[in-house]
C-alpha positions in Angstrom: 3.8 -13.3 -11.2 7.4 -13.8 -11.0 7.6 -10.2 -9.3 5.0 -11.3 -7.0 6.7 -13.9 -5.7 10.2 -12.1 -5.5 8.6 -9.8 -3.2 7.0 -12.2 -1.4 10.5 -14.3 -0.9 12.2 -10.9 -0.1 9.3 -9.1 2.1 6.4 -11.4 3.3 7.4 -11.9 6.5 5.5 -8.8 7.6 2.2 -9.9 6.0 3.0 -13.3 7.3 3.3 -12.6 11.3 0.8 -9.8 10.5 -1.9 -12.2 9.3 -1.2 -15.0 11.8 0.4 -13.5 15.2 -1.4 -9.6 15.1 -1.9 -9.5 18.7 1.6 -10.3 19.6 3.0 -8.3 17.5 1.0 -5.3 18.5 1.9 -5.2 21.8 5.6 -5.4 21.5 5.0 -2.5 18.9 2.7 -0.5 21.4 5.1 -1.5 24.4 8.4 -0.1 22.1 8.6 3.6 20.3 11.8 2.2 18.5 10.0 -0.6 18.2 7.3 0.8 16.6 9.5 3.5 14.6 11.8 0.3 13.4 8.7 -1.7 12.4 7.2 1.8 9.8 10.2 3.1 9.1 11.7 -0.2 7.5 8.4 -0.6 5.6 8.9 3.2 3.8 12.7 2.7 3.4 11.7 -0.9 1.6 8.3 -0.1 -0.1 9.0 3.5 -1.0 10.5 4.9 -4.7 13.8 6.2 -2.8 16.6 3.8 -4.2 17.6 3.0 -0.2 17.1 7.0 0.9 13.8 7.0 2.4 14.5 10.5 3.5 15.0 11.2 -0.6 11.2 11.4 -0.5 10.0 11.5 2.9 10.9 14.1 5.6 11.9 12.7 8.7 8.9 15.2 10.4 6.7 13.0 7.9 7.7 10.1 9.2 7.6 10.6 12.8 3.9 11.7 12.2 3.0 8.8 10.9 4.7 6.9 13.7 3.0 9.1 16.4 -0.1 8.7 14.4 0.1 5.1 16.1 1.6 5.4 18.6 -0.8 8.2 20.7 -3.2 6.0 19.2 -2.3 2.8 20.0 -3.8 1.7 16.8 -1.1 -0.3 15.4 -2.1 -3.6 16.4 -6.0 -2.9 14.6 -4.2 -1.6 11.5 -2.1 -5.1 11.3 -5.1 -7.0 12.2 -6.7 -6.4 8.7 -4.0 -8.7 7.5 -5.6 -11.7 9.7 -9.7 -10.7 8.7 -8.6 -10.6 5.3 -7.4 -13.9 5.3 -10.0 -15.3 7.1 -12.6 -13.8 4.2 -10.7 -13.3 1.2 -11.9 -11.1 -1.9 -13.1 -13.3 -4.5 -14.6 -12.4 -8.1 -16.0 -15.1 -9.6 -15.3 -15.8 -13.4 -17.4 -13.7 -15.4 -18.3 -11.3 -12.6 -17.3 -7.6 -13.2 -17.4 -4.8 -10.8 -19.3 -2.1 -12.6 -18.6 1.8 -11.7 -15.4 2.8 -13.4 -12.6 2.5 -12.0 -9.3 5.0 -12.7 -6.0 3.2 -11.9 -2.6 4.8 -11.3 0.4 2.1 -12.1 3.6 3.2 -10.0 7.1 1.8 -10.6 7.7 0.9 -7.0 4.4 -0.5 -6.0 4.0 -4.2 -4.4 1.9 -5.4 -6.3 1.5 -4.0 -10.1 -1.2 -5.7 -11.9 -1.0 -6.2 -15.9 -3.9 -3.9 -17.5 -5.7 -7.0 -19.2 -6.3 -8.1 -15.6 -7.8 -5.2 -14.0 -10.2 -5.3 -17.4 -11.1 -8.7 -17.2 -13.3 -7.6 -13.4 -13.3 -3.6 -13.3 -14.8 -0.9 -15.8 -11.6 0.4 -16.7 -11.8 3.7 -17.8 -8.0 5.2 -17.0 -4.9 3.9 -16.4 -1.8 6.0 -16.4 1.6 4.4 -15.5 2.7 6.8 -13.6 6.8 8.0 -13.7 8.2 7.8 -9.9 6.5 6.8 -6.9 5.8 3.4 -4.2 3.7 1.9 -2.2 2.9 5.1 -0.2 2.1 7.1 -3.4 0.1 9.8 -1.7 2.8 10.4 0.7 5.6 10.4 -1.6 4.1 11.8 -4.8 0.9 13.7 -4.0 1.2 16.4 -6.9 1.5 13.4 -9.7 -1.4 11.7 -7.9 -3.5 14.9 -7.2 -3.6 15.6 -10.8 -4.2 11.9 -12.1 -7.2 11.4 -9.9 -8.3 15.0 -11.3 -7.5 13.8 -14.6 -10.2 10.5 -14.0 -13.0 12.6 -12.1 -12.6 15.0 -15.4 -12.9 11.9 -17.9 -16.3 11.1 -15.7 -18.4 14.4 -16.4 -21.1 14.3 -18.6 
């Protein structure tokens, strides 16, 4: 909880224009390609495992796809408004409620959020959990080989 709200206190404001102001902020991001390159490439320097160096695990070629992925797009503003519809109808288990197909779970060090085990068990069939040695928020992009092989690993586990 605590490192819940540190992030929050160090990196909400994002979420919090995202979730309230999306239209506004999409246009000035569709209008701008710095813009729009400052607004995803801040998010990877900040939410990646790179210690400040976001080129340490990205390429700058992977990061100007992912910008251009947006921007020849113009998607950015529908991708932030999930932040706003998710507020407006938020997830909600109820107590005693458990989501039943097994669920495989790969813990990274530099992930926002980084739930405790016992509370993943308390709503999910958890059937794996590896904590996994390096990687952030964008996992798949900075460590696909160490995710490749733990969702492997699961799907394995799952045959009969």
């Amino acid at each position: 909880m605590a490192d819940a709200a540190d992030f929050l206190e160090r990196e909400g404001g994002y979420s919090h224009i995202q979730r309230t102001k999306p239209q506004t902020l999409g246009y000035g991001l569709n209008d701008s390609p710095t813009g729009l390159a400052a607004w995803i490439v801040e998010k990877f320097r900040s939410w990646s495992d790179c210690g400040g160096d976001v080129e340490a695990v990205l390429s700058r070629d992977e990061l100007l796809d992912n910008i251009s992925l947006y921007w020849f797009t113009q998607t950015i503003t529908s991708s932030v408004r999930l932040y706003r519809e998710s507020a407006r109808v938020p997830l909600q288990i109820s107590a005693g409620e458990r989501i039943i197909p097994p669920l495989g779970f790969a813990r990274f060090p530099k992930e926002l959020v980084r739930p405790p085990r016992e509370w993943l068990e308390r709503f999910f069939n958890l059937v794996h959990w590896t904590d996994m040695p390096r990687g952030g928020h964008f996992a798949a992009m900075e460590q696909p080989v160490l995710l490749a092989q733990d969702i492997r690993k699961f799907f394995r586990s799952l045959r009969g």
